[in-house]
N, C-alpha and C positions, 0 to 999 in steps of 0.2 A: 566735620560738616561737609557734606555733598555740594556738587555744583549742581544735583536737580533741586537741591533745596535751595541754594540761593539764586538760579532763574526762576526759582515760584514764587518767590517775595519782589516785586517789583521795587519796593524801598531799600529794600537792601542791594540791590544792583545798582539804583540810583547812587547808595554813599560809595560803593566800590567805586563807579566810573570818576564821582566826584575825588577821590581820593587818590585816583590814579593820576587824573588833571594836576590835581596838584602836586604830585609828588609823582613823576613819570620815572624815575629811575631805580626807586624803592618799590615801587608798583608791581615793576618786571618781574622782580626774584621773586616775589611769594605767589604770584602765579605762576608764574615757569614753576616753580618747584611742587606746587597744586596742579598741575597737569601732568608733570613729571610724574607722580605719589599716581595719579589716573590712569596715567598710562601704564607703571607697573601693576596697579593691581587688576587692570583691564585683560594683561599677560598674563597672570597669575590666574584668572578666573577662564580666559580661553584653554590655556591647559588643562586647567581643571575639568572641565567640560568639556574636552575631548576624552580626554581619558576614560571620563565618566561616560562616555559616549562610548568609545572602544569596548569596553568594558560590557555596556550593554549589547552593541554589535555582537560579541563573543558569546552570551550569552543566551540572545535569539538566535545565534548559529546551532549551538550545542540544544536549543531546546527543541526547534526546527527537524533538525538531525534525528532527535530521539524519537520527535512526533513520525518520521519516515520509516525507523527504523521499526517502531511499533502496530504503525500500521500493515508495514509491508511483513512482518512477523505473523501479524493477526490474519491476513490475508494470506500466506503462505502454511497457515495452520488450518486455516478454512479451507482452502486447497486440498493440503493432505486428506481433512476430514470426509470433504464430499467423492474425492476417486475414492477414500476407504470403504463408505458406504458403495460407490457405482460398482467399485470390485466384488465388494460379498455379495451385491447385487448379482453382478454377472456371473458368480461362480454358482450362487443359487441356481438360477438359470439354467447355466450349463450341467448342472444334475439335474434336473429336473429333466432338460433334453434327454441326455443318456442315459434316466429312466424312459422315456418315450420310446427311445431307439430302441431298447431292450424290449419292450414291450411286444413295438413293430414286429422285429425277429422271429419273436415265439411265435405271433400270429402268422408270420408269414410260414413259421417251420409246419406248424399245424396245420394248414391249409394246404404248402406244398402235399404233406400227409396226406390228407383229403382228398386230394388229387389222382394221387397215385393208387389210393383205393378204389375210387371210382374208376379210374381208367381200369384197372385190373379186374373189376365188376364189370365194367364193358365188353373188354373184352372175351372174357367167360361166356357172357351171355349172347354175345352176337358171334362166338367161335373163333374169332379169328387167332391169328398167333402172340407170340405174345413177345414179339423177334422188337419190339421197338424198347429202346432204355429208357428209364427213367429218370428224367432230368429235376434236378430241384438249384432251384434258381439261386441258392446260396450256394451253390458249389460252385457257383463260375470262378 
């Protein structure tokens, strides 16, 4: 029997107190020894529930932990995934440029060509000599 059941019953604390009146030194032992039986199993159940408490703590550590480790995994995967795309991105590019550049070249060789025909058409036609070199701008 519990002591929250017997402060629920008002009559039943009435015959204890009455019984203790009368008998005050009989009284003592079987409570003392009802609070005693309370306060072990009072110890018993705070242990218990720490433990169970610990036990939990450890648990939300390790789940906590996993949740970080996952996330900053998934994050560090997504990482790699977007420089992978920014790189073939960029290396795209950069063909793509040094097809441009190449392109440039030709056009510029061709035109230096151009050049140097017409100047040597000029020359021809208006007499002069022909004592000046011909420079093409890729030879620098």
């Amino acid at each position: 029997m519990s002591r929250q059941f017997l402060y629920s019953r008002p009559d039943l604390m009435d015959g204890l107190r009455r019984h203790q009146e009368r008998h005050p030194a009989a009284g003592d032992r079987p409570l003392h020894a009802a609070r005693a039986a309370d306060l072990v199993n009072a110890q018993n159940t705070i242990k218990r529930l720490k433990g169970e408490a610990r036990e939990l703590n450890r648990k939300l550590d390790a789940g906590l932990a996993a949740q970080l480790e996952l996330r900053d995994e998934k994050r560090l995967r997504e990482l790699y995934e977007h420089r992978g795309h920014e790189i073939e991105r960029l290396l795209a590019q950069n063909a793509d440029l040094l097809r441009t550049v190449s392109q440039l070249r030709e056009q510029v060789r061709s035109l230096e060509d151009d050049l140097a025909i017409e100047r040597t058409a000029i020359r021809e036609l208006t007499g002069k000599p022909a004592n000046v070199t011909s420079i093409r701008f890729s030879d620098r």
